[in-house]
LOSEVEX-373788 format. One record per residue (C-alpha): residue in three letters; x, y, z. Coordinates in pm, whole numbers, padded with zeros to 5 digits, always signed. Layout:
alaXYZ
...
This chain:
unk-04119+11093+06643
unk-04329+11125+06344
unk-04370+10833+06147
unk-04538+10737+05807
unk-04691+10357+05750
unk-04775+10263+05323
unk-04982+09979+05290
unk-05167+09895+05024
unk-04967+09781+04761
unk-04976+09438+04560
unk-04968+09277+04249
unk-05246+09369+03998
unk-05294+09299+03634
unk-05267+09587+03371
unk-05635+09759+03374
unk-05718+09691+03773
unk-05681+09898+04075
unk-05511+09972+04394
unk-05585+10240+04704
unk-05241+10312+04868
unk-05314+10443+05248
unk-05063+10649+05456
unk-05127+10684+05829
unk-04916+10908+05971
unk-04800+10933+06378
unk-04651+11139+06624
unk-04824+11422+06447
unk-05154+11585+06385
unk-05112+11651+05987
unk-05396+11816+05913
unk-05145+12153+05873
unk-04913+11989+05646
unk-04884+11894+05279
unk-04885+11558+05177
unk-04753+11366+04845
unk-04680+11019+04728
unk-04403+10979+04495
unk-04298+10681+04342
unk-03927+10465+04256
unk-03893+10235+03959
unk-03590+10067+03943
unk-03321+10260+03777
unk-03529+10573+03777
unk-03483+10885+03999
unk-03777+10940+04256
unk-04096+11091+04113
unk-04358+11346+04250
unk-04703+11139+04168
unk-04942+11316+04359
unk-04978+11631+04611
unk-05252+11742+04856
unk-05296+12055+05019
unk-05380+12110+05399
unk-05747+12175+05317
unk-05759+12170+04900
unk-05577+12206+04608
unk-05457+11875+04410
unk-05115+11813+04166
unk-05070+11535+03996
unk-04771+11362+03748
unk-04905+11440+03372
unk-04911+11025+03355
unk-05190+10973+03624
unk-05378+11218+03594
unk-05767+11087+03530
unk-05659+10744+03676
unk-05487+10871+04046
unk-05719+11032+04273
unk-05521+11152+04613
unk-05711+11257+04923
unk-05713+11271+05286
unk-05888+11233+05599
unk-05762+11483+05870
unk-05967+11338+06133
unk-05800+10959+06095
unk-05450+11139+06013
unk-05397+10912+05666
unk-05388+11007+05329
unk-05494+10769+05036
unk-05389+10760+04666
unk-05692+10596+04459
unk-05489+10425+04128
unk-05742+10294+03859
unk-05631+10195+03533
unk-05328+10074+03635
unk-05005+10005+03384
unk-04763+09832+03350
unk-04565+10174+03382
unk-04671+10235+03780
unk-04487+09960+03872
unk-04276+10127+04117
unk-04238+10129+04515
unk-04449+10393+04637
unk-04374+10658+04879
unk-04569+10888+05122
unk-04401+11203+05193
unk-04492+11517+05442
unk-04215+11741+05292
unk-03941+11856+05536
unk-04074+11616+05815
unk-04117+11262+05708
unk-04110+10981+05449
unk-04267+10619+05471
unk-04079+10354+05422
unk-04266+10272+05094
unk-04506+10000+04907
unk-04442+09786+04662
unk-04686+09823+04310
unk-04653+09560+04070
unk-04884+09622+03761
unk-04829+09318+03522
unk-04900+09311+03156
C-alpha cells in the first residue's frame, strides 16, 4: 500500500520560511510525478507546485520566486522550499502522486 507522510508544517510569522517534506512508501517514485497542493478554508483545493520524474517544474502564479519544489529519488521524498511566506499560504498542505496517492496533509499557518 502506498502511502504519503507531510511533515513540516508550523506556525511562522509573515516574511519567514518553511520546507514541507513528503516521504512516500510502498513505492519506488522515482517514475512518478509529484505535486503539493494546498486547502484554505472555504477554498477549493489548489495545484501549488509540480515535479517531473527527472525535471521539469510548475508552479501556482502566487509562489512562484518564493516556492522551490524538488526531490530526492534515492530517499523517495519530495520537499517544497516556501520562503517569503504570507499570510495568504496559510492553508493545509497536501502531497499528491496523481492517480496513486495523497498525504494526509500539513498544517501552514503564516501570521501577519
Amino acid at each position: 500500500q502506498v502511502q504519503l507522510v507531510e511533515s513540516g508544517g508550523g506556525l511562522v510569522q509573515a516574511g519567514g520560511s518553511l520546507r514541507l517534506s513528503c516521504a512516500a512508501s510502498g513505492i519506488s517514485f522515482g517514475p512518478y510525478v509529484v505535486a503539493w497542493f494546498r486547502q484554505a478554508p472555504g477554498k477549493q483545493r489548489e495545484l501549488v507546485a509540480r515535479i517531473g520524474s527527472v525535471y521539469g517544474t510548475h508552479y501556482l502564479d502566487s509562489v512562484k520566486g518564493r516556492f522551490t519544489i524538488s526531490r530526492d529519488n534515492a530517499k523517495n521524498t519530495a520537499y517544497l522550499r516556501m520562503n517569503n511566506l504570507e499570510p495568504e499560504d496559510t492553508a493545509v498542505y497536501y502531497c499528491n502522486i496523481p492517480d496513486v496517492a495523497w498525504g494526509q496533509g500539513t498544517q501552514v499557518t503564516v501570521s501577519s
